[in-house]
C-alpha positions in Angstrom: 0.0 0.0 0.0 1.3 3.2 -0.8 2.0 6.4 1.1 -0.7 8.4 -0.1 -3.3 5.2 0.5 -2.2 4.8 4.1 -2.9 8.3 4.5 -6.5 8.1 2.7 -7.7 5.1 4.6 -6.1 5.9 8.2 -7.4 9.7 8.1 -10.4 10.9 9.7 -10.9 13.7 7.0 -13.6 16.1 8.6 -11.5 16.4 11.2 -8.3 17.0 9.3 -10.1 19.4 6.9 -11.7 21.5 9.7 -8.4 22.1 11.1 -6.4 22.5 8.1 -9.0 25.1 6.6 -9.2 27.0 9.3 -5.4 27.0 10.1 -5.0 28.1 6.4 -7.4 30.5 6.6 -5.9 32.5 10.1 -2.3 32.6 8.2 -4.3 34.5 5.0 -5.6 36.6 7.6 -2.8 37.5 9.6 -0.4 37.8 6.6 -3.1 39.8 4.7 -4.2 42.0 7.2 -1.4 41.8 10.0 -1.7 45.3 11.7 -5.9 44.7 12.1 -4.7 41.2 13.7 -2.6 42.4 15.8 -5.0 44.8 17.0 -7.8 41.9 17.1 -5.1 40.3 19.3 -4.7 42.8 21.7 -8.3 43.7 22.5 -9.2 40.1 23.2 -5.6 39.6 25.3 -7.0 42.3 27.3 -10.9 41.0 27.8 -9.7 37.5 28.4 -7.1 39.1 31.3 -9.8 41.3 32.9 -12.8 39.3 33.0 -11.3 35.7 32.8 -7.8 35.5 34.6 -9.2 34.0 37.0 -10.5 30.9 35.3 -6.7 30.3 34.4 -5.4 30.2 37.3 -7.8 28.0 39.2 -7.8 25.5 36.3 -4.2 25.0 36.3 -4.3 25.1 40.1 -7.0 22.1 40.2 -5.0 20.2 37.6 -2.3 19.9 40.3 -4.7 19.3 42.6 -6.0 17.0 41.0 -2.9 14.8 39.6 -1.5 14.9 43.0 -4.3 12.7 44.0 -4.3 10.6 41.1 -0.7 9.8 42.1 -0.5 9.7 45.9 -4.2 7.9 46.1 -5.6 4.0 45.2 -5.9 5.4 41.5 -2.9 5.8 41.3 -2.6 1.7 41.3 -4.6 1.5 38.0 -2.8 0.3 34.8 -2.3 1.2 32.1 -2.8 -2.0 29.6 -3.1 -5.6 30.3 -1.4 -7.3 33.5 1.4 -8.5 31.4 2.2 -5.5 29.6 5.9 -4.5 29.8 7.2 -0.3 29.1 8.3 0.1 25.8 11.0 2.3 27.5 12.9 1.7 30.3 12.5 4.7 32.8 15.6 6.9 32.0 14.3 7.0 28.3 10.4 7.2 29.8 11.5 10.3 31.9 13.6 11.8 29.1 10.9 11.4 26.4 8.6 13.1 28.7 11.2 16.0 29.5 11.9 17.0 25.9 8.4 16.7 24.6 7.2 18.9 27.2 9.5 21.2 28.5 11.2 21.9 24.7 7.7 23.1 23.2 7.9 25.8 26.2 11.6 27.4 25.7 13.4 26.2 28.4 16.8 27.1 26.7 15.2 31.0 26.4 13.7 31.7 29.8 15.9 30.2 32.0 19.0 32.9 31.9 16.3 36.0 31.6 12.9 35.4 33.4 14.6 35.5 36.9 16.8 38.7 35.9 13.4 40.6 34.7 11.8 39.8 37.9 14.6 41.1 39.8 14.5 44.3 37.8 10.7 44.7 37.9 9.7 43.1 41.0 6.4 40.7 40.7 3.1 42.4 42.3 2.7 39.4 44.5 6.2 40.4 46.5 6.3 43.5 48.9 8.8 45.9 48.8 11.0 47.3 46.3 12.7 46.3 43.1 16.3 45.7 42.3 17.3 44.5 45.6 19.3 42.0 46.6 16.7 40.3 49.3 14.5 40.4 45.7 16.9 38.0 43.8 15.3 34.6 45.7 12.0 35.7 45.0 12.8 36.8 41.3 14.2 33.1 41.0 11.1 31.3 42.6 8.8 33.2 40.5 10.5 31.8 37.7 10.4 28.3 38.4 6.9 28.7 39.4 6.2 29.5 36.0 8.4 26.0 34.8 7.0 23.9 37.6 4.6 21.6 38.4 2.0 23.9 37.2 2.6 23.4 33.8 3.3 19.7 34.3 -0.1 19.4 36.1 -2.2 20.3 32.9 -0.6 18.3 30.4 -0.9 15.1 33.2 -4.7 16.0 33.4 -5.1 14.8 29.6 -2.1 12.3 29.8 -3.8 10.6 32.5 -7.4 10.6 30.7 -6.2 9.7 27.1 -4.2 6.9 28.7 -6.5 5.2 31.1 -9.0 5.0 27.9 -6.5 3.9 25.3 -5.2 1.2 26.6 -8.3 0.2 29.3 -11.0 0.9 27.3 -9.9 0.7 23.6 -10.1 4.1 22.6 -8.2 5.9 19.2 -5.5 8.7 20.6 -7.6 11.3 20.9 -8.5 14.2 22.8 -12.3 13.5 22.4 -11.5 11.1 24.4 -11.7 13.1 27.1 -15.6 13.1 26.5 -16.0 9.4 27.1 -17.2 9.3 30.6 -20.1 11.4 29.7 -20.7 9.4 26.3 -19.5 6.7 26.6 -16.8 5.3 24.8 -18.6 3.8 21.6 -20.1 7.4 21.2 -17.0 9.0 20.4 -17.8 9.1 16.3 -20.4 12.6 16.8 -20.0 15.8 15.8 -19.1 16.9 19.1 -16.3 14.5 19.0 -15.4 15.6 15.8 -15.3 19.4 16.7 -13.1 18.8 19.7 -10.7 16.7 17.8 -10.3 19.7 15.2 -10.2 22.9 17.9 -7.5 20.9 19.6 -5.9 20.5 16.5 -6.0 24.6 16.0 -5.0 25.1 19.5 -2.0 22.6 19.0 -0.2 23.8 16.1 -1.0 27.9 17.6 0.6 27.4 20.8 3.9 25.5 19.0 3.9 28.4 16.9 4.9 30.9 19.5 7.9 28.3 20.6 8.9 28.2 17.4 9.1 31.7 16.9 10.6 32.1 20.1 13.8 30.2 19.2 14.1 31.1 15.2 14.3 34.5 17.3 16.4 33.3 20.3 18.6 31.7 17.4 18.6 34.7 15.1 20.0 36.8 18.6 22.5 34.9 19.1 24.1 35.0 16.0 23.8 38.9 15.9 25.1 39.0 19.7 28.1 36.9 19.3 29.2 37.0 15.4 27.6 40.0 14.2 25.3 38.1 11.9 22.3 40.1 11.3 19.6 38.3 10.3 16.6 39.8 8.5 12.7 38.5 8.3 14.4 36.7 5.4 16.7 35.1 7.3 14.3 34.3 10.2 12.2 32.9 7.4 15.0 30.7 5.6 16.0 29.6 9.2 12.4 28.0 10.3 12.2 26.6 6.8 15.8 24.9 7.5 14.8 23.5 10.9 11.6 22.4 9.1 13.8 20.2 6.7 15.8 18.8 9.2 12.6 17.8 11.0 11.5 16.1 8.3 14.4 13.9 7.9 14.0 12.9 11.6 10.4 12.1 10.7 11.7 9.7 8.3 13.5 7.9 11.0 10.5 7.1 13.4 9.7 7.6 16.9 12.3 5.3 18.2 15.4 5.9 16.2 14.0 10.1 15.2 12.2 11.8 18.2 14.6 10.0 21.0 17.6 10.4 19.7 16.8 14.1 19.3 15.6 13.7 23.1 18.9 12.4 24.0 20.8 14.6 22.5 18.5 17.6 23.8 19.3 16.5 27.2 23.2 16.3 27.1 23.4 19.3 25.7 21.1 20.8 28.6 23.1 18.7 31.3 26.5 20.5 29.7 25.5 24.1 30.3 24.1 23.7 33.5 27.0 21.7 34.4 29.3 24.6 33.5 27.4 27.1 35.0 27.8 25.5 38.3 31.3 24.7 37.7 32.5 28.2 36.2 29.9 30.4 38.3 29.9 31.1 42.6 28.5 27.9 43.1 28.1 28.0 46.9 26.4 31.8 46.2 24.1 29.8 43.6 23.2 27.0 45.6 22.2 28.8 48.7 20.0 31.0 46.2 18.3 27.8 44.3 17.5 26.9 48.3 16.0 29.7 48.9 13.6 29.9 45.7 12.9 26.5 46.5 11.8 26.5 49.7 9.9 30.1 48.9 8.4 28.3 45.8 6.9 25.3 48.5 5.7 27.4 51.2 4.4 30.0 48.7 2.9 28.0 45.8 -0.6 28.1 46.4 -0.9 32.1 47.3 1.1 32.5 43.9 -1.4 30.0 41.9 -4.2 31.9 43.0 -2.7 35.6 43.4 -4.6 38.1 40.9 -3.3 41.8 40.4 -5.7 44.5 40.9 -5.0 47.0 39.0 -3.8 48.2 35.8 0.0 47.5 36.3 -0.9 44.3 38.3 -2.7 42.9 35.7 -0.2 43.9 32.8 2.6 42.0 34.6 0.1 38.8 34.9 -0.6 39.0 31.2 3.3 39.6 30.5 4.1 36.4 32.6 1.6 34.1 34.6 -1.8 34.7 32.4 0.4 33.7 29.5 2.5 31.1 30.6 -0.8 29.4 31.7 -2.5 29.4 28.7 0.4 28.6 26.7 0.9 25.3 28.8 -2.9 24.8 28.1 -2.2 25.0 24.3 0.3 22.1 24.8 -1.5 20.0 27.2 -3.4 17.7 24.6 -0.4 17.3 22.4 1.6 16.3 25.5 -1.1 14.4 26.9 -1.6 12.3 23.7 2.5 11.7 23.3 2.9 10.7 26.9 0.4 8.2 26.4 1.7 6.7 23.3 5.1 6.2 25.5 3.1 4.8 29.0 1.6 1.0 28.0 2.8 -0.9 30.3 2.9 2.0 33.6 0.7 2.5 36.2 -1.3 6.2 36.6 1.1 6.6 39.4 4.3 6.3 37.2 2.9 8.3 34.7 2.5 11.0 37.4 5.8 10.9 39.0 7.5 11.0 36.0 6.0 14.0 35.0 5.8 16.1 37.8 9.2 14.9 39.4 11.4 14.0 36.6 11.1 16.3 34.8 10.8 19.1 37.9 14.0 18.0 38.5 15.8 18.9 35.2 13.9 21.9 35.7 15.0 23.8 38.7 18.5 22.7 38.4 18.7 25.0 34.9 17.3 27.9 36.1 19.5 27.9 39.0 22.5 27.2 37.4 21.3 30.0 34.4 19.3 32.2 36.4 20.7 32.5 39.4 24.2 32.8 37.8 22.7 35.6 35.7 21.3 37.3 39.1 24.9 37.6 40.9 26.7 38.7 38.0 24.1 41.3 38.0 23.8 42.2 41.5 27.7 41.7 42.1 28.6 44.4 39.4 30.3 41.5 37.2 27.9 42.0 34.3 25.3 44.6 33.4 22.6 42.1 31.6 20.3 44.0 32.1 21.6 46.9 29.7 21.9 43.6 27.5 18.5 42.9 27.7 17.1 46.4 27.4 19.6 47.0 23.9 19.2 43.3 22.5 16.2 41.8 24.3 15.5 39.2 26.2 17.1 36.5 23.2 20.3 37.8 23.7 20.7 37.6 28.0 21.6 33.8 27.7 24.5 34.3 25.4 25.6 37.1 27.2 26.1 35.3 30.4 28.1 32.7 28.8 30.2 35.4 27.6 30.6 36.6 30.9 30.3 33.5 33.1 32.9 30.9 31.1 35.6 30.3 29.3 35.5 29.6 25.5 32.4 31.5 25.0 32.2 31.0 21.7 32.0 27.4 22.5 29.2 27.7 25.1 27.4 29.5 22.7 27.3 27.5 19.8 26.2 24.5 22.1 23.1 26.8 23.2 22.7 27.5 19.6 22.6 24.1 18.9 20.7 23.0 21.7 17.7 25.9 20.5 17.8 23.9 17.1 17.3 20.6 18.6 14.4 21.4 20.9 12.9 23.1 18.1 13.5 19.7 16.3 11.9 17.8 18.8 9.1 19.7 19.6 8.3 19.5 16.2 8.6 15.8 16.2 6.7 15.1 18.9 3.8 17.8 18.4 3.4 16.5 14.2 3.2 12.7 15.8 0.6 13.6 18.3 -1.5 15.7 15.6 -1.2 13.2 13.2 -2.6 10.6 16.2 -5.7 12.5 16.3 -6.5 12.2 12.9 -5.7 8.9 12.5 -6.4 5.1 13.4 -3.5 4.0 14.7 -0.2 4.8 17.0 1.6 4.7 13.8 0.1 7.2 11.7 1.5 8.3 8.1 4.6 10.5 7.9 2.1 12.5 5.1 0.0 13.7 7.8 3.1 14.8 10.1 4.6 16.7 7.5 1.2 18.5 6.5 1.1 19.6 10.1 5.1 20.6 10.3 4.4 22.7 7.5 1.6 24.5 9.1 3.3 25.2 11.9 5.8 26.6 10.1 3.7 29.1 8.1 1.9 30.1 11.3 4.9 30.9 12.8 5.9 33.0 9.8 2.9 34.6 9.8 3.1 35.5 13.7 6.4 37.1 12.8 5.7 38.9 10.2 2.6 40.7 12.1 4.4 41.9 15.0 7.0 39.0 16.9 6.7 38.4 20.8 3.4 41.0 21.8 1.5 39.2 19.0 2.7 35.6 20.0 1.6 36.3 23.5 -1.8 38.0 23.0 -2.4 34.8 20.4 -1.3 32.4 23.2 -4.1 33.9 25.5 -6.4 33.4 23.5 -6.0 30.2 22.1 -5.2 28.8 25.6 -9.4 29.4 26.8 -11.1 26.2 24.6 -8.1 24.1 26.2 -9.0 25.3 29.7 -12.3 24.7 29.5 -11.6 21.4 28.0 -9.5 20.5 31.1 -12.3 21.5 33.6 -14.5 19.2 31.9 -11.4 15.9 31.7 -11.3 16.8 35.8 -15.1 16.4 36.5 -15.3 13.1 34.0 -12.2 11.6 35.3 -13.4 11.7 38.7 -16.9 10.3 38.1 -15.2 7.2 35.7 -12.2 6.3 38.5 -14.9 6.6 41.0 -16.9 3.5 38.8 -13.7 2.1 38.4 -11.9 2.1 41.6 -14.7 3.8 44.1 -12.9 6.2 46.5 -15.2 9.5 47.6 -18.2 7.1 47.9 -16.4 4.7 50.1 -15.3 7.4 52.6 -18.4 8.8 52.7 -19.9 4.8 53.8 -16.6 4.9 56.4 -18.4 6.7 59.1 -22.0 4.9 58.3 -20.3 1.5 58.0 -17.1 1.2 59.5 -16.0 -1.3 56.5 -14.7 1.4 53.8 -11.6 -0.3 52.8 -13.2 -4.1 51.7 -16.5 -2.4 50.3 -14.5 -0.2 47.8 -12.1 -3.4 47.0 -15.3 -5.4 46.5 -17.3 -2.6 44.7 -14.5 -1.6 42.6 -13.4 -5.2 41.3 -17.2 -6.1 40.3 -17.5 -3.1 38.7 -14.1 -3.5 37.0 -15.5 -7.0 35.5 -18.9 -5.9 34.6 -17.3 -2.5 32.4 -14.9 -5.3 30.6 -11.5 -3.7 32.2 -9.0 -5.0 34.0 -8.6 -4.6 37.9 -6.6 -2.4 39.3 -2.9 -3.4 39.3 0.0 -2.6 42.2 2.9 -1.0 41.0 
């Protein structure tokens, strides 16, 4: 069978020709008419702030609350597949796979040396006191991994666990309609309804990857200006995405297993490298006791930060600059990531899943923004470096490369592996991303490379378009707005997951019949088993 029949007879077409039509038709529209978009995009940045920042934040803050649960409680237990399923990964490769397709689509490699030095310059609203001092530098640091945390982790594990528990328990396709099954049932999944949320996710999707893509063609474009003097116009932005767009189609070519993790691999060595030489060339006991502190700020202060809202005008334009758009840029992920995590879980438990993604991946996390960040805030505060004069002349692209200038030897080195490193993690988010679209629209795990690449060239062309209109205040006022049908969509995995783990494996009910009957624990083993056989799953299995 051909290519182009795979594609024909695996695709589900009124889903992939909603979502192409309508992706095609927003790049005519902002490449046509890009000043009117922009100014499209920044009235509804600013209605969606005012009158629904709110919903953001206590969405993402019930995702956490709720996969904390999943993970710590007796759901946590439940399988993923049959008893004898085995990982297709071992966990290394698990928690590095779940890294990369996460954490890359997000920039990791562009906020890490500058988010915590803006912070300290412009001190956030939910802080006392003054800006630009040095009492300010721990809590310019925990804002910033509040930002990368378990926050963001928490809404893609909201769909991970969902599209997982129904794939491999109940026989569902990789979808995100999916998510509908406990109210539809899982044979009811062929609807319009269905159909709609399969393409908006779709839209969503390939919009949010297009501000990470733009964010490291420009991150990429910086750094050669910065350190070689290369100036590259919107030509040579535009030649540069269409060059990483070639090289992610020869990693297509090579499949999941030898394409995305190799790419994932090499992501994270190059990550490891940098922060490894930060430590070793910067003040490391000065670093350390700083990553401490944020840490131990970022515990004791997480839920007043999830929750905090800004009154007022300048309040609010700081939330919109960071927290109300990280938040619904991690929303616009959070199906993608959900579907690829559980294409890489058979075999797992929902606990595993979990940890992996909250902890494992946490803990790549914090060690790069203290190693980059903090480095970046003593060199600024100890008179070493002005990077904030760097930021304010080259923007916030160029601070990374300037503190390896300042921070290490062979500079020109250092940079050219965070050049590299941009590169790759644009690879791989690409990789991942195309695989999980391509999911959606098709039967299978293994769709057709056709339909990845028709999504990788979207992408790109969205991300030209977003460019061309206006760069980073056009990106971000996009990301706000396509970030609300995801958070809605969330709320609504949340209630149905509750109510189909409850028929599963009952929990709320049976401490509820504790204090009546004083037998919780062997009526919800009971009750849960029976029901287990009678839905055609499999019990619950120990990890």
């Amino acid at each position: 069978m051909s290519a182009i029949e795979s594609f024909e007879r695996e695709t589900d077409l009124p889903v992939f020709a909603l979502a192409v039509t309508t992706l095609l038709g927003l790049i005519v529209a902002i490449v046509g008419w890009p000043n009117a978009a922009a100014a499209k995009l920044a009235s509804a940045n600013e209605l969606i702030v005012s009158n629904l920042g709110w919903f953001y934040l206590w969405v993402v803050f019930l995702s956490f609350l709720f996969v904390v649960y999943v993970m710590i409680g007796p759901w946590g237990k439940i399988k993923l597949g049959e008893p004898d399923d085995e990982p297709e990964f071992a966990f290394w490769q698990y928690i590095v796979l779940t890294f990369t397709a996460g954490l890359s689509s997000g920039g990791l490699e562009f906020w890490g040396p500058v988010e915590p030095l803006v912070h300290y310059d412009t001190r956030p609203p939910y802080f006392s006191g003054e800006a630009g001092t040095w009492a300010g530098m721990a809590d310019a640091l925990q804002y910033a991994i509040f930002h990368y945390g378990l926050s963001a982790w928490a809404t893609y594990l909201v769909f991970a666990v969902a599209i997982s528990y129904y794939v491999y328990r109940k026989g569902a396709d990789f979808r995100p309609a999916v998510v509908l099954a406990p109210f539809v049932g899982v044979d009811n999944l062929d609807g319009w309804l269905a159909k709609l949320v399969d393409a908006l996710m779709i839209i969503v999707i390939v919009s949010g990857i297009t501000v990470s893509f733009g964010l490291g063609i420009s991150q990429f474009a910086s750094g050669l200006g910065f350190k070689w003097g290369v100036a590259l116009g919107d030509g040579g932005k535009i030649g540069l995405a269409l060059l990483v767009g070639v090289l992610f189609l020869l990693s297509v070519l090579a499949g999941i297993q030898k394409g995305i993790q190799r790419f994932a691999d090499f992501n994270v060595v190059l990550l490891v490298g940098l922060m490894v030489a930060t430590f070793a060339f910067g003040p490391l006991s000065s670093m350390v006791d700083l990553g401490t502190q944020a840490v131990t700020g970022y515990a004791t202060d997480f839920v007043g930060m999830s929750l905090f809202f800004a009154p007022g005008a300048e309040g609010a334009d700081w939330l919109s600059s960071w927290t109300l758009f990280f938040w619904p840029w991690w929303l616009t992920f959070a199906p993608m990531v959900g579907i690829f995590m559980a294409r890489i879980s058979k075999g797992r438990t929902l606990r595993q899943l979990v940890a992996a993604g909250l902890f494992g991946s946490f803990g790549l996390t914090v060690p790069w923004y203290v190693g980059t960040g903090g480095a970046a805030l003593l060199l600024q505060t100890s008179g070493a470096a002005d990077l904030l004069s760097v930021y304010d002349a080259s923007g916030l692209e160029a601070v990374g490369f300037a503190l390896f200038e300042e921070l290490l030897p062979f500079a020109g080195l250092f940079s050219g592996v965070l050049l590299l490193l941009v590169v790759s993690f644009l690879i791989t988010t690409m990789d991942s991303s195309t695989l999980s679209l391509a999911m959606i629209v098709a039967d299978g795990e293994s769709p057709s490379w056709i339909s990845r690449v028709v999504w990788g060239v979207l992408m790109v062309l969205l991300t030209i378009a977003l460019m061309l209109a206006g760069g980073m205040s056009v990106m971000q006022s996009f990301t706000i707005l396509v970030g609300l049908p995801t958070g809605v969509l969330c709320a609504v995995t949340m209630v149905g997951m509750v109510l189909e783990f409850e028929r599963e494996v009952p929990v709320l009910g049976a401490a509820l019949g504790r204090d009546e009957r004083g037998s919780a624990d062997d009526s919800a083993t009971s009750t849960g088993a029976v029901r287990v056989q009678q839905s055609g799953g499999q019990p619950a299995d120990s990890d």
